[in-house]
C-alpha positions in Angstrom: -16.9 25.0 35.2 -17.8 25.6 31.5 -21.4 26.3 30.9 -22.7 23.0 28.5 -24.8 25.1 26.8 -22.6 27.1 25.3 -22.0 28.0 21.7 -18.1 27.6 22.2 -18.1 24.6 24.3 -20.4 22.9 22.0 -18.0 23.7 19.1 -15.1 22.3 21.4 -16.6 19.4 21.7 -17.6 18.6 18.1 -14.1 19.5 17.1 -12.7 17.3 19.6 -14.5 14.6 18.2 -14.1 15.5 14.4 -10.4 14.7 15.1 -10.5 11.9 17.0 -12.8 10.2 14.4 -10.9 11.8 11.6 -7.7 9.5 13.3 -9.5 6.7 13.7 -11.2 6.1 10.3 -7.8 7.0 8.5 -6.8 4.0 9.2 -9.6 1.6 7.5 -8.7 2.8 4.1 -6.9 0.0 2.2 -5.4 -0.1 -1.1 -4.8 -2.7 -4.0 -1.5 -1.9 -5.7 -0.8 -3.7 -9.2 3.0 -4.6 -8.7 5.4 -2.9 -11.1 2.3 -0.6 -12.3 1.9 -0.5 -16.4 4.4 -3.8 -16.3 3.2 -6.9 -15.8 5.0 -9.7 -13.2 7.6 -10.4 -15.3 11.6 -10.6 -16.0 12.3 -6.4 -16.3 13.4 -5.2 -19.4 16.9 -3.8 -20.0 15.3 -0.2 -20.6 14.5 -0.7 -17.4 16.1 -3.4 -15.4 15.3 -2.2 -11.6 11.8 -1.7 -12.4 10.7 -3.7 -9.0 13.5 -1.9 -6.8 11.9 1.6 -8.1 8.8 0.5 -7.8 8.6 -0.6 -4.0 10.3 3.1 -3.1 7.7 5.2 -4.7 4.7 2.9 -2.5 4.0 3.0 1.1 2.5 0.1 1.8 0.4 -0.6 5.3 -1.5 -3.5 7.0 -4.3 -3.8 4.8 -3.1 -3.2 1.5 -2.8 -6.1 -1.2 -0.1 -6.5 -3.7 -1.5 -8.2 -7.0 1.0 -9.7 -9.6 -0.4 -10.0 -12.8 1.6 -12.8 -15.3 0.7 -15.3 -17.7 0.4 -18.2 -15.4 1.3 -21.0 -18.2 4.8 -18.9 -18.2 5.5 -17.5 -14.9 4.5 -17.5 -10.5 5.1 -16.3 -7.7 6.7 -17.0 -4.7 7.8 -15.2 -1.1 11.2 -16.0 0.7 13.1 -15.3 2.9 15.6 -12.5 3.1 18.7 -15.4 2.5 16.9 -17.2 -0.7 16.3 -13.6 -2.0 19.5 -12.8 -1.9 20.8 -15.8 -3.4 17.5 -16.4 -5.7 17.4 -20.0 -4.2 13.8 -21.0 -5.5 13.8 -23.9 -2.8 11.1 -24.3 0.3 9.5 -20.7 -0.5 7.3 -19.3 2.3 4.6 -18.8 -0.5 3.5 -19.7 -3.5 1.2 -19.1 -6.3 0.6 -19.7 -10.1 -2.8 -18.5 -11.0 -1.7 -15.6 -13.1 -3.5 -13.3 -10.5 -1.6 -13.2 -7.8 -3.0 -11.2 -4.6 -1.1 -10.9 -1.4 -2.4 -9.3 1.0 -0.5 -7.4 4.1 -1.1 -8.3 7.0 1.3 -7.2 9.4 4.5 -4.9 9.7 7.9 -5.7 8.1 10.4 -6.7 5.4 8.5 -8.7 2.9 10.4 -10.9 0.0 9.0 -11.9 -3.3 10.8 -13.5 -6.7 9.8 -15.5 -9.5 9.4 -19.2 -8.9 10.5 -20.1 -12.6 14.5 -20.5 -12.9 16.6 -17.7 -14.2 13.7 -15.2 -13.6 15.2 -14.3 -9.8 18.9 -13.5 -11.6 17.6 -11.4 -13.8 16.1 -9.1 -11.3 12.6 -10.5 -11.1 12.2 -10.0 -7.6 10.3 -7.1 -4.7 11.2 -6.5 -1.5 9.0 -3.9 0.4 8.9 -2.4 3.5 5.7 -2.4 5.8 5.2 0.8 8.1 5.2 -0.5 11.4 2.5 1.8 14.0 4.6 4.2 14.7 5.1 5.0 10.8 9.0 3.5 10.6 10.1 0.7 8.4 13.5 0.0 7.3 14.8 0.9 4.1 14.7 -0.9 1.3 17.7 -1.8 -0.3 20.0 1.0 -2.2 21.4 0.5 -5.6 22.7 4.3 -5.7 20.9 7.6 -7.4 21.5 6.3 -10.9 18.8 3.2 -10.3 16.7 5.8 -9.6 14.9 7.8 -13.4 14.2 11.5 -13.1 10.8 10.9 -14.6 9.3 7.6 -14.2 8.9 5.5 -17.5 5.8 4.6 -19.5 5.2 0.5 -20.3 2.7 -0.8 -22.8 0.1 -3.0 -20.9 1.2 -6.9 -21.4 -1.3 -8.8 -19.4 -4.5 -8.7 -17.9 -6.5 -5.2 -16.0 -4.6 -2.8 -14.4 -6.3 -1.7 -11.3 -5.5 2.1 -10.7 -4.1 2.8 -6.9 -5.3 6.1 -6.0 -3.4 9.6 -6.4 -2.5 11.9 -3.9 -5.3 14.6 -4.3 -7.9 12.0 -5.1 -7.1 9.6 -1.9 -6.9 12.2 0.4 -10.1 14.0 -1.2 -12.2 11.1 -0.9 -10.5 9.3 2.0 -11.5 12.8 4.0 -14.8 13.5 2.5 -17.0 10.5 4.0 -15.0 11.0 7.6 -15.7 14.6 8.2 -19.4 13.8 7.1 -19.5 10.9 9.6 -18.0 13.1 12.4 -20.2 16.1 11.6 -23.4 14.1 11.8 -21.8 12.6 14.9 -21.2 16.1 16.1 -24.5 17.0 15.4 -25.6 14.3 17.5 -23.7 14.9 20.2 -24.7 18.3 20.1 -28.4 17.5 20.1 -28.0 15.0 22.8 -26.1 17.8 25.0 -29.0 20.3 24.3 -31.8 18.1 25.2 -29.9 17.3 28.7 -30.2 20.7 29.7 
């Protein structure tokens, strides 16, 4: 049997539990994501006509997240639908909808999620999202493809054209500071652990 009071067994066991709180607190992280970036909700312009199609393939979204759609809302809303009205821009009996100009939907469960204009015309001239959810085990389908040239070797710069753009995080500064208050949770926890381990024995 391994001796408790041991310098390695200790370390084992703080380890052990570094990565098992590590996992767990990964997962409380949620992000707000400003739809379409530097554009606002909006009809796309013909510089850049797929502007929500690109946009939902460069996000993983999870449970948790919120998309907010920014628009003047004496000009524009919002609404979800299903896959069928989507399709077919059919504004009729959406799921959703909303018209405050500051638009936040937040996810909260896995799978294909639907969103257009609610003004006519808007929808058939590509003013609609569809993203994909991560289910638990990190699948999702894929969004639609509209072929390589839909997607722009460098992503384009827009002007700001209404309201605050909140700033999702960036890879090296989400993981940075989703790992830095975890591993000082589950080192003090460690600590503890330890402590409580050494003053059994």
């Amino acid at each position: 049997m391994a001796n408790l009071r041991s310098t390695r067994y200790r370390f084992l066991l703080a380890f052990q539990f570094l990565v098992l709180l590590q996992s767990k607190l990964s997962n409380v992280f949620c992000y707000q994501y400003k739809v379409g970036d530097l554009d606002a909700w909006g009809i796309p312009t013909s510089a850049n006509p797929q502007v929500y199609t690109i946009w939902s393939k460069y996000h993983t979204l999870r449970i948790g997240d919120s998309l907010l759609f920014l628009y003047p809302p004496s000009q524009d809303s919002l609404i979800q639908v299903t896959v069928e009205s989507f399709n077919s821009c059919n504004l009729k009996d959406p799921i959703l909808y909303m018209n405050n100009g500051n638009s936040l939907f937040n996810i909260t469960a896995h799978g294909e999620f639907y969103f257009t204009s609610g003004e006519q015309g808007h929808c058939e001239k590509n003013q609609k999202l569809h993203i994909s959810v991560l289910s638990g085990n990190g699948s999702a389908s894929d969004p639609p493809s509209y072929g390589p040239s839909a997607l722009p070797e460098i992503s384009p710069s827009y002007p700001t054209v209404f309201g605050t753009i909140p700033q999702p995080p960036s890879p090296s500064s989400s993981s940075s500071s989703s790992l830095s208050f975890p591993i000082f949770i589950a080192a003090l926890a460690g600590f503890l652990v330890s402590a409580i381990i050494n003053g059994i024995m």
